[in-house]
C-alpha positions in Angstrom: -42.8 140.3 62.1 -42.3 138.1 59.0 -39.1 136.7 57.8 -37.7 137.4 54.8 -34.6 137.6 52.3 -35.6 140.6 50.5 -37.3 143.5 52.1 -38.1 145.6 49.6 -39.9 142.8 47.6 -42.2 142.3 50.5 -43.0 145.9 51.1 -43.9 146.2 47.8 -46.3 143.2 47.7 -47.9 143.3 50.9 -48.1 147.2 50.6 -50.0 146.8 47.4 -51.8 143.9 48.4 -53.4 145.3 51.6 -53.0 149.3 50.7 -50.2 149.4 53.6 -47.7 152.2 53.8 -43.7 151.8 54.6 -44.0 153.6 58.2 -40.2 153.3 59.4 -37.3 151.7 57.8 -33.8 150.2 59.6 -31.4 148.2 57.3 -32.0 144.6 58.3 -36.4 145.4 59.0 -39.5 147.3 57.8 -42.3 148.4 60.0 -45.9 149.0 57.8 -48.5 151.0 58.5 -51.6 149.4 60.5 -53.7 147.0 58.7 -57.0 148.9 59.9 -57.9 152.0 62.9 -57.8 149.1 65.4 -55.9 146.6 63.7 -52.4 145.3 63.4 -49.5 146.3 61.2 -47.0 144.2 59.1 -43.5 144.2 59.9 -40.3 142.5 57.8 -37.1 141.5 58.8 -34.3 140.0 56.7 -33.1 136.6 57.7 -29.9 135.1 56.0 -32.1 131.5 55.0 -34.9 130.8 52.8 -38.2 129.3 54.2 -37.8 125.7 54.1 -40.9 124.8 55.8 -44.7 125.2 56.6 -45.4 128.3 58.2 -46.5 128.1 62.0 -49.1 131.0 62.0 -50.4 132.4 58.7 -51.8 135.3 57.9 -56.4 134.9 57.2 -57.6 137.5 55.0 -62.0 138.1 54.6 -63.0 139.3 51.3 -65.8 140.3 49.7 -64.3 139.0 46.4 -61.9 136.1 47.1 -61.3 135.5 43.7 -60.6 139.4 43.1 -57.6 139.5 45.7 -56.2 135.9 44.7 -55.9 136.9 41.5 -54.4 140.4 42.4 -51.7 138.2 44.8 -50.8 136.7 41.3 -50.6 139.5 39.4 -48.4 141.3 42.6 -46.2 137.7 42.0 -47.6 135.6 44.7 -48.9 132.4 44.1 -52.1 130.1 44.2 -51.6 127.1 46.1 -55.2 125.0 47.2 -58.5 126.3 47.4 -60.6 124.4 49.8 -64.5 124.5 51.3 -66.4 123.4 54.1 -69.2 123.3 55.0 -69.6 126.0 52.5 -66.9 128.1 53.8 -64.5 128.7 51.1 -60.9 130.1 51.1 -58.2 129.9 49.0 -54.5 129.2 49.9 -51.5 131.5 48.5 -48.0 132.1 49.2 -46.5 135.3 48.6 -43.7 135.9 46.3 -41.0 134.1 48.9 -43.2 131.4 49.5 -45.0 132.6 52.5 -48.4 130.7 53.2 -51.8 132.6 54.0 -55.1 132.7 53.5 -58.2 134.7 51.6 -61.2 133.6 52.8 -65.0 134.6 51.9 -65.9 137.3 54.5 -68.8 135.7 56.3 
């Protein structure tokens, strides 16, 4: 369950982001589809406050073209923060559009 002040801005990124699905709807949350067969699935929930502070638990994403889906979280109105490497393990820091932090890594 992420936080958030605007529900349907959320659906619509992560949904696009990770090809999820809107899979039950209540007024104040949002449940997506799974992420994979076996995996888990997303789920919103409208809070009154904005996020003030550093996530606690983020959100790791492998791909085969980091720089393909950091520049499709921009273009879906999320945000580059930091990349970083080491070790030669890269990934890239972003925020989606209400600021939440995560991460797109190189799948290994």
């Amino acid at each position: 369950m992420i936080d958030c002040n605007d529900l349907d801005e959320m659906v619509a990124f992560w949904g696009e982001l990770l090809d999820l699905e809107e899979r039950a709807r209540y007024p104040s949350f949002v449940f997506m589809s799974t992420v994979s067969t076996d995996g888990p699935s997303l789920a919103f929930q409208v809070v009154p406050e904005p996020k003030t502070v550093k996530n606690r638990v983020h959100i790791d994403l492998a791909a085969d073209d980091r720089e393909k889906v950091v520049a499709k979280v921009v273009e879906l109105g999320g945000k580059r923060v930091d990349d970083h490497e080491i070790e030669g393990f890269h990934w890239t820091i972003c925020t989606d559009p209400q600021g939440n932090e995560f991460d797109v890594a190189d799948a290994e």
